[in-house]
Backbone as a chain_set.jsonl record, in Angstrom:
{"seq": "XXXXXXXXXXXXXXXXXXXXXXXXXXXXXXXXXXXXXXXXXXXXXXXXXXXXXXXXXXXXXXXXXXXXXXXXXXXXXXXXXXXXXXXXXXXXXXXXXXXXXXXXXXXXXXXXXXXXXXXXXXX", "coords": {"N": [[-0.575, -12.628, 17.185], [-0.29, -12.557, 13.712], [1.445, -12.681, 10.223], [1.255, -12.406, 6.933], [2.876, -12.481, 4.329], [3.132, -11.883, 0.877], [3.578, -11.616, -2.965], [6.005, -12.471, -3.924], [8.618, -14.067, -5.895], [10.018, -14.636, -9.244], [11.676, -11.991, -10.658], [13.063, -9.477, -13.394], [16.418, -8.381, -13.546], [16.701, -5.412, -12.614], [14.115, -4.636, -12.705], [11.218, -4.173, -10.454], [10.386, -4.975, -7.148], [7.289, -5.517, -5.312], [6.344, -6.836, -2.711], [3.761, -7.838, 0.053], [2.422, -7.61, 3.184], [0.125, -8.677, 5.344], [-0.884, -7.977, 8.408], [-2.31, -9.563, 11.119], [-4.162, -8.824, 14.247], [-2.682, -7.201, 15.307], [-2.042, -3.807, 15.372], [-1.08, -1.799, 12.39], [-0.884, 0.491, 12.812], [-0.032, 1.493, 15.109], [2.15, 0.304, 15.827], [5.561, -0.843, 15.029], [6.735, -1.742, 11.928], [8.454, -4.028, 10.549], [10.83, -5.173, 7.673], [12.651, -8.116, 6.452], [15.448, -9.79, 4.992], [16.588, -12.681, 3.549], [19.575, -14.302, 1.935], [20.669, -16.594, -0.038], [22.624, -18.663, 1.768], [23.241, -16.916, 3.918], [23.093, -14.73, 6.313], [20.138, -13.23, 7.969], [19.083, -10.12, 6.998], [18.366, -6.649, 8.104], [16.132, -4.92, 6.01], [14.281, -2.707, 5.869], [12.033, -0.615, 7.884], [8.809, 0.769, 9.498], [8.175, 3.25, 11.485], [5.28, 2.768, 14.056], [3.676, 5.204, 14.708], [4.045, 7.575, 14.214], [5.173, 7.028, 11.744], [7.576, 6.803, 11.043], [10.898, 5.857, 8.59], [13.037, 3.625, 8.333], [16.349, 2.667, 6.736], [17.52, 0.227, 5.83], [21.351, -0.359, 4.909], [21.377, -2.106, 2.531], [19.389, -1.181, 0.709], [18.978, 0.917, 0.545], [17.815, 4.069, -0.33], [16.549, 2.94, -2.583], [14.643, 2.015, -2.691], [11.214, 1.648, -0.575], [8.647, 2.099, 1.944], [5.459, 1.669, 2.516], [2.255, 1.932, 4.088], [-1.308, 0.198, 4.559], [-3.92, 1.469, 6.762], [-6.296, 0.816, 6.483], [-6.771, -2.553, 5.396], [-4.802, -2.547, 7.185], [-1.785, -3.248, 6.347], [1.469, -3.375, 5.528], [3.36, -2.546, 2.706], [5.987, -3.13, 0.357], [8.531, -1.817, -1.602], [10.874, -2.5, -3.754], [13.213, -1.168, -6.052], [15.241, -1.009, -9.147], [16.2, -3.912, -9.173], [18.716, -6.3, -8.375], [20.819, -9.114, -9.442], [21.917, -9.806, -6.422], [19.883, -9.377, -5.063], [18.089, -11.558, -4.77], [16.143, -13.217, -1.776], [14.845, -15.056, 0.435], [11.986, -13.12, 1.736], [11.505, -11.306, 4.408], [8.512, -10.236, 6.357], [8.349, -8.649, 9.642], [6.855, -8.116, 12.798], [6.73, -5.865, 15.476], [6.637, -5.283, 19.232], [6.205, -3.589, 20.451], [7.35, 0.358, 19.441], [8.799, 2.416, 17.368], [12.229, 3.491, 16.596], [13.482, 0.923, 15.166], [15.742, -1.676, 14.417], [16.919, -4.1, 14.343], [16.602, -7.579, 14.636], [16.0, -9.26, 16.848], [14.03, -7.235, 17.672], [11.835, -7.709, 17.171], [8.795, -9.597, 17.696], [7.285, -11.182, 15.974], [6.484, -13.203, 13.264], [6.723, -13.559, 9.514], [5.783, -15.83, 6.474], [8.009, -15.551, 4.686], [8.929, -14.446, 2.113], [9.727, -15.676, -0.984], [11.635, -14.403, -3.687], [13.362, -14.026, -6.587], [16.055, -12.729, -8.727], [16.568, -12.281, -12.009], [19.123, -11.953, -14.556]], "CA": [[-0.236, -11.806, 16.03], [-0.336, -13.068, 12.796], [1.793, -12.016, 9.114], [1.419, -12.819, 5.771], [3.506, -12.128, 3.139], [2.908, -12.115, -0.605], [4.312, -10.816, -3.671], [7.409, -12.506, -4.681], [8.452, -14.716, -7.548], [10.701, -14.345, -10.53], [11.394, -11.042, -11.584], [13.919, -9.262, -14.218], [17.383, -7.395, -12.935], [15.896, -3.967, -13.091], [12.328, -4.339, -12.528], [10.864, -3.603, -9.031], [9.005, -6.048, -6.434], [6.242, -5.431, -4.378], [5.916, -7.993, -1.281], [2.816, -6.772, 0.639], [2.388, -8.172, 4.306], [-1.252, -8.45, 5.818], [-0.918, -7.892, 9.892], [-3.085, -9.734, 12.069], [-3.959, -8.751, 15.91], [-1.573, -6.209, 15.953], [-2.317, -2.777, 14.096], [0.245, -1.11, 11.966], [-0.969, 2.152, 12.878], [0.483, 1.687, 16.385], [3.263, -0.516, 16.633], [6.698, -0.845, 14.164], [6.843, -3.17, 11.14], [9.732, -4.078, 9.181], [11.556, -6.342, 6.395], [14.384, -8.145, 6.8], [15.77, -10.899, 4.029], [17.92, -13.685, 4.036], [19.977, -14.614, 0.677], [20.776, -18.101, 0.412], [23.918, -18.981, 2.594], [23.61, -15.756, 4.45], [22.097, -14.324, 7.678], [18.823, -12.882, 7.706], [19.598, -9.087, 7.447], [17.261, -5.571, 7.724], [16.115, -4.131, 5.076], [13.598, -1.476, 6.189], [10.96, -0.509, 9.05], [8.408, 1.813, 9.47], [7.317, 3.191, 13.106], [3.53, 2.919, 13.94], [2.58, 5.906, 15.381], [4.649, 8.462, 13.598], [5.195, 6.169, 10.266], [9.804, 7.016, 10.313], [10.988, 5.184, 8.034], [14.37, 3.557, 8.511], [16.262, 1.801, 5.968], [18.954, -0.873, 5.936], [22.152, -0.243, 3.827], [21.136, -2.913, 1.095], [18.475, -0.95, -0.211], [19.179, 2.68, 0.734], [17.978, 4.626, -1.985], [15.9, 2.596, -3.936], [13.421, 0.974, -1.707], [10.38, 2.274, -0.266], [7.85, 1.185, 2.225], [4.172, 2.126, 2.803], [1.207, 1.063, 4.913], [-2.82, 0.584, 4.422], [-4.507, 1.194, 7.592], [-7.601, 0.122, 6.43], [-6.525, -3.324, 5.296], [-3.529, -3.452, 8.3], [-0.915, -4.057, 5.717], [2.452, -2.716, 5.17], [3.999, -2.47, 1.211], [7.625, -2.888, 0.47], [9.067, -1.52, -3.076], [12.784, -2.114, -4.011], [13.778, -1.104, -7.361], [16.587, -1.687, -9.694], [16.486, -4.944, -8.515], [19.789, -6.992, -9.042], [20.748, -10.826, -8.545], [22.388, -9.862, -5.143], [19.007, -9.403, -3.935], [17.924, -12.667, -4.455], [15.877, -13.977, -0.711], [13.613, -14.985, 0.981], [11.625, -11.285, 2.276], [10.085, -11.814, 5.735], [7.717, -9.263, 7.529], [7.801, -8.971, 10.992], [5.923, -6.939, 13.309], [7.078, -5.669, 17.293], [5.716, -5.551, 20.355], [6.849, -1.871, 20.569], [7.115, 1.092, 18.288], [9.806, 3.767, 17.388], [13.212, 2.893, 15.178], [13.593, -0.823, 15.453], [15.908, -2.112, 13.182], [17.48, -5.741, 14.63], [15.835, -9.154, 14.821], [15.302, -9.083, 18.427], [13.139, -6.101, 18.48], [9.943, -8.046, 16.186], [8.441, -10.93, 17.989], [6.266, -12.088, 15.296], [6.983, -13.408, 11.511], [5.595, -13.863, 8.259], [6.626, -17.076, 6.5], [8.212, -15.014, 4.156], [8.602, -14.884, 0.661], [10.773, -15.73, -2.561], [12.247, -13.121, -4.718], [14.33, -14.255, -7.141], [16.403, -11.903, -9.475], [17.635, -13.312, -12.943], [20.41, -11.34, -14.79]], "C": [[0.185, -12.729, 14.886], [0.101, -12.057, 11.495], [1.463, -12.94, 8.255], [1.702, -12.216, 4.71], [2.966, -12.648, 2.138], [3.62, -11.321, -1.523], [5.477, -11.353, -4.029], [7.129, -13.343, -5.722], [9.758, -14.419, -8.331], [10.531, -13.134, -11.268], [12.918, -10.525, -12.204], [14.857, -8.367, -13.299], [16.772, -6.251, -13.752], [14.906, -3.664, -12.672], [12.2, -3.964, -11.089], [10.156, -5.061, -8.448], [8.825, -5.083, -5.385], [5.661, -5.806, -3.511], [4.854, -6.728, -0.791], [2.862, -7.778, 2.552], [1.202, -8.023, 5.234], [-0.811, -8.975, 7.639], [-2.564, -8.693, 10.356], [-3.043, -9.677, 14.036], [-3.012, -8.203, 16.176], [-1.76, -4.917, 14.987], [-0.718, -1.88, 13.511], [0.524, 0.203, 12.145], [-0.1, 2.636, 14.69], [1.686, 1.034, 16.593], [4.432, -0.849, 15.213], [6.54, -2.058, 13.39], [7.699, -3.254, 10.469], [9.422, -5.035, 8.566], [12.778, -6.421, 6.988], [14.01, -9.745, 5.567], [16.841, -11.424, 4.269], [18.001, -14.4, 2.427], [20.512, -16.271, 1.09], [22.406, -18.231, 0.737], [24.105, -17.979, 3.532], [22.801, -15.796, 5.512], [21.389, -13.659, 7.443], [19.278, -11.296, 7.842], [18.382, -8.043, 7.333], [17.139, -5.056, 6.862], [15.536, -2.646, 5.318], [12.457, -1.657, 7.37], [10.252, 1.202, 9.421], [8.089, 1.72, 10.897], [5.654, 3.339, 13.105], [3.371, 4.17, 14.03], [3.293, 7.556, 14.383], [4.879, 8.014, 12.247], [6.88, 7.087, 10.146], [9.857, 6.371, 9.643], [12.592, 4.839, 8.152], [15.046, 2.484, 7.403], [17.756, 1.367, 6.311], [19.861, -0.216, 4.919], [21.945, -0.612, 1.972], [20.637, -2.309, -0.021], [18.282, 0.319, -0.215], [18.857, 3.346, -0.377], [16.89, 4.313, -3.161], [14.965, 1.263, -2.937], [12.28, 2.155, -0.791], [9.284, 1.38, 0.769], [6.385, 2.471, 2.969], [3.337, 1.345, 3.826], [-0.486, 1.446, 4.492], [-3.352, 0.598, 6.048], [-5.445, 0.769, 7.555], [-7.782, -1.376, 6.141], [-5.044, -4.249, 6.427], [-2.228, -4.087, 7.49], [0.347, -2.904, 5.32], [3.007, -3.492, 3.411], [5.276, -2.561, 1.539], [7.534, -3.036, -1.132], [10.558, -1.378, -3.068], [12.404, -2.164, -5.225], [14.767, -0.97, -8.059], [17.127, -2.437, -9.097], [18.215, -5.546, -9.277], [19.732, -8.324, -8.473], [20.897, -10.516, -7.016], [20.892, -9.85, -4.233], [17.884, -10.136, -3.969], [17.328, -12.865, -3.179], [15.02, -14.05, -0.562], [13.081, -13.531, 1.608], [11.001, -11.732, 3.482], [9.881, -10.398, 5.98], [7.861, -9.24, 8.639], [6.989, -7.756, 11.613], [6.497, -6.256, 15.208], [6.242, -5.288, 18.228], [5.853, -3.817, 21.286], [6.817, -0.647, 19.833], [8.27, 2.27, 18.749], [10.972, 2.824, 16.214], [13.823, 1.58, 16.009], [14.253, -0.965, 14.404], [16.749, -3.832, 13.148], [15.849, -6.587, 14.98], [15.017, -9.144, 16.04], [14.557, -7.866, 19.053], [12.034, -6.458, 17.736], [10.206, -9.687, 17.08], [7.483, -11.855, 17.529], [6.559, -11.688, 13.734], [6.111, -13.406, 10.98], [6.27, -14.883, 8.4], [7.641, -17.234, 5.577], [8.072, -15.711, 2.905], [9.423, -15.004, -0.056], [11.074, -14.888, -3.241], [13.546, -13.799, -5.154], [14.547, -13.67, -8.544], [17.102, -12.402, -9.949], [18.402, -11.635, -13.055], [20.154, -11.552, -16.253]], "O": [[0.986, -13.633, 15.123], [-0.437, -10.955, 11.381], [1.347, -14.126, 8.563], [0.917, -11.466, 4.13], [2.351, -13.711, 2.217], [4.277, -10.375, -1.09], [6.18, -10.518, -4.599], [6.075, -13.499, -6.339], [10.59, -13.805, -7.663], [9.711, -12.96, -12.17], [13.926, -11.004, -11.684], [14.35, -7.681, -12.412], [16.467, -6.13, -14.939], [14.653, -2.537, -12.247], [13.167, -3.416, -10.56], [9.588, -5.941, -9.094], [9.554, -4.278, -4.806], [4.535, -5.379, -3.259], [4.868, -5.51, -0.971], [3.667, -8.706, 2.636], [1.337, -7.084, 6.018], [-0.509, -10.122, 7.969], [-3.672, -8.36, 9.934], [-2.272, -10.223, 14.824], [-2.348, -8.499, 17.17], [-1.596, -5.109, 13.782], [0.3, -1.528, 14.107], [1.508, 0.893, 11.882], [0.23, 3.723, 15.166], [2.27, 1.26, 17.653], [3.783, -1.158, 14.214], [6.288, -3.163, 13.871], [7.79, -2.41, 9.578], [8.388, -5.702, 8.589], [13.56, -5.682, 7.586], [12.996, -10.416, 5.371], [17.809, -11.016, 4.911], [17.05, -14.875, 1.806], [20.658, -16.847, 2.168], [23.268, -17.888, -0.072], [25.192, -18.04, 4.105], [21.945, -16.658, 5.713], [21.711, -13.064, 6.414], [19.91, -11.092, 8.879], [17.435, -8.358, 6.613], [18.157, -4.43, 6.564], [16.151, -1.617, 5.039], [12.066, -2.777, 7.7], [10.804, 2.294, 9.552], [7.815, 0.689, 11.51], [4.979, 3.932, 12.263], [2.637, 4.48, 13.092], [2.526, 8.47, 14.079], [4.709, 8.942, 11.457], [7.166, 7.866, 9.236], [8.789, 5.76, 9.593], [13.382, 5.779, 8.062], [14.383, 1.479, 7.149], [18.722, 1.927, 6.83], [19.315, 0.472, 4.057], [22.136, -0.032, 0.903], [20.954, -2.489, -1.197], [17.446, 0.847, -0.948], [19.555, 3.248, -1.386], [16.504, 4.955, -4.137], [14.887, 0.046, -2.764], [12.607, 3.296, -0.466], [9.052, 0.195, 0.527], [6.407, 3.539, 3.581], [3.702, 0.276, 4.316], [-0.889, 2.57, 4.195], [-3.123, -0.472, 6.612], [-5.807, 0.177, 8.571], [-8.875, -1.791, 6.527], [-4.566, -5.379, 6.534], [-1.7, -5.148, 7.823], [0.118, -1.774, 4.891], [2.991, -4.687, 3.115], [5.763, -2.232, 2.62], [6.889, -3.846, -1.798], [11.264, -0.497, -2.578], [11.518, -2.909, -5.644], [15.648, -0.658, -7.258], [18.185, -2.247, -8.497], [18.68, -5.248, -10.376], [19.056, -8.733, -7.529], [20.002, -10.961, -6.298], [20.778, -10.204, -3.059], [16.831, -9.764, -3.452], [18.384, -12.621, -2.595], [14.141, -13.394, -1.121], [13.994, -12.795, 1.985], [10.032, -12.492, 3.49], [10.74, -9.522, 5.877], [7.274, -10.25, 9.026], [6.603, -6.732, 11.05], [6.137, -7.137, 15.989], [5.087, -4.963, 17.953], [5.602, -3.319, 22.384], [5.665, -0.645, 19.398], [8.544, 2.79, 19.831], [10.729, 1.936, 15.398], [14.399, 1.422, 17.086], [13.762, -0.559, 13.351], [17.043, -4.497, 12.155], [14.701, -6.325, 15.339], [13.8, -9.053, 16.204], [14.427, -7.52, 20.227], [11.179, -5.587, 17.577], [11.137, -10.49, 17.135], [6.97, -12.826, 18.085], [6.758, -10.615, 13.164], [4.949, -13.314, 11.373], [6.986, -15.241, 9.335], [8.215, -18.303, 5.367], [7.55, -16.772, 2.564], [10.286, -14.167, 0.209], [9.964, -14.4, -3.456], [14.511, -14.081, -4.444], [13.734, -13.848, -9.451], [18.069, -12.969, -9.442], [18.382, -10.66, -12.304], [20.989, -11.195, -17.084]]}, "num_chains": 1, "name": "protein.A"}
């Protein structure tokens, strides 16, 4: 199983990002995919996760509210949208994917990464 993230960069407090995450050898239509980010000095924490087979959607505290996540089945790729970004949410974004499906929302329930991505929110 193979991720790849894309989508970050330098964007304005306020604006929105769009990380996208292209699944390989594992379909999204069957098996749970989240986000989870790690700010610099901090521990890697959840942001959100969708289940395969039912598509729940579960979301972390951070972003409760103002985050969103989708999936293409035809391209195997899950979306992630936070908006009214602020500095605090500054990190790297990783993808992962699990070897399971239903509400997953810790580390140790995805056994395969992206290499994640950059998001960095000026002020």
């Amino acid at each position: 199983v193979q991720l790849q993230a894309s989508g970050g960069g330098l964007v304005q407090a306020g604006d929105s990002l769009r990380p996208s995450c292209a699944v390989s050898g594992r379909t999204v239509r069957d098996y749970s995919t989240g986000w989870f980010r790690q700010a610099p000095g901090k521990e890697r924490e959840f942001v959100v996760s969708m289940s395969g087979r039912d598509g729940y959607v579960y979301f972390g505290g951070s972003v409760a509210g103002r985050s969103t996540i989708s999936r293409d089945f035809a391209e195997n790729t899950v979306h992630l949208q936070v908006d009214d970004l602020v500095p605090e949410d500054t990190a790297v974004y990783f993808c992962a994917s699990a070897p399971t499906d239903g509400k997953l929302m810790a580390e140790a329930d995805y056994d395969s990464w992206g290499q994640g991505t950059l998001v960095t929110v000026s002020s």
